[in-house]
N, C-alpha and C positions, 0 to 999 in steps of 0.2 A: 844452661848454655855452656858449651863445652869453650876455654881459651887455650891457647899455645903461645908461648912466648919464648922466640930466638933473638940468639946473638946476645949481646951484653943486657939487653932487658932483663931477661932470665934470670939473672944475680938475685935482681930485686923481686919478683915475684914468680920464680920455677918455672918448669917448664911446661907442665899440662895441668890446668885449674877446671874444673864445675863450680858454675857460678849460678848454681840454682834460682836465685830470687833476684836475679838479673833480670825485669823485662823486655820479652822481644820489642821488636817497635821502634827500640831506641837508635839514632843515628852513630856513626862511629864515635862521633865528639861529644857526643850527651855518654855514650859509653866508657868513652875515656875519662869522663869527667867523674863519671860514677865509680871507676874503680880508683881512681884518686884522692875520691873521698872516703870510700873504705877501710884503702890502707894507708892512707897518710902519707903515703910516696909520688909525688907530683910530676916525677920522670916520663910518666904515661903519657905526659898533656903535650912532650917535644914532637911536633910533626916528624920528626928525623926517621920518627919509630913510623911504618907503612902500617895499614891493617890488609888484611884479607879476609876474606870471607868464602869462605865453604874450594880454597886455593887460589882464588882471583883477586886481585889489589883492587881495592876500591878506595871512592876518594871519602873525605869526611861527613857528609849528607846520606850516604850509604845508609838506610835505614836495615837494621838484622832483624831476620826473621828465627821465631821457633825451631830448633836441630839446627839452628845454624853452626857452622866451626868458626869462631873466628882468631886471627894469628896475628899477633904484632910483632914484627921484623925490625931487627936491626940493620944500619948499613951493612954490607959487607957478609951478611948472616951465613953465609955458602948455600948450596945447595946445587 
């Protein structure tokens, strides 16, 4: 599973990750929780941060699928 992380996220975990052993299926908030646990950095788990999914904002129950892209947004992130 392909990530992106804009805006001051980014600091903390770059800008473009493959997260191979990520399984699809998981909800946004079981996947934030997942990558929180990973790296030890709990900034993931602030709703502040949006997800999207393959460009479109979705809310936390969003379950990702397989190729999905998914992006965690900062306020303000531009674009």
């Amino acid at each position: 599973m392909r990530l992106g992380f804009y805006g001051r996220i980014s600091t903390t975990y770059g800008n473009d990750i493959d997260v191979p052993a990520v399984s699809a299926g998981l909800s946004i908030a079981e996947l934030r929780r997942e990558l929180a646990r990973r790296s030890g950095y709990e900034d993931i788990l602030d709703p502040i941060y949006r997800a999207a999914v393959n460009n479109v904002i979705v809310t936390e129950d969003h379950h990702v699928r397989e190729g999905d892209r998914v992006d965690f947004l900062s306020p303000l992130s531009g674009g």
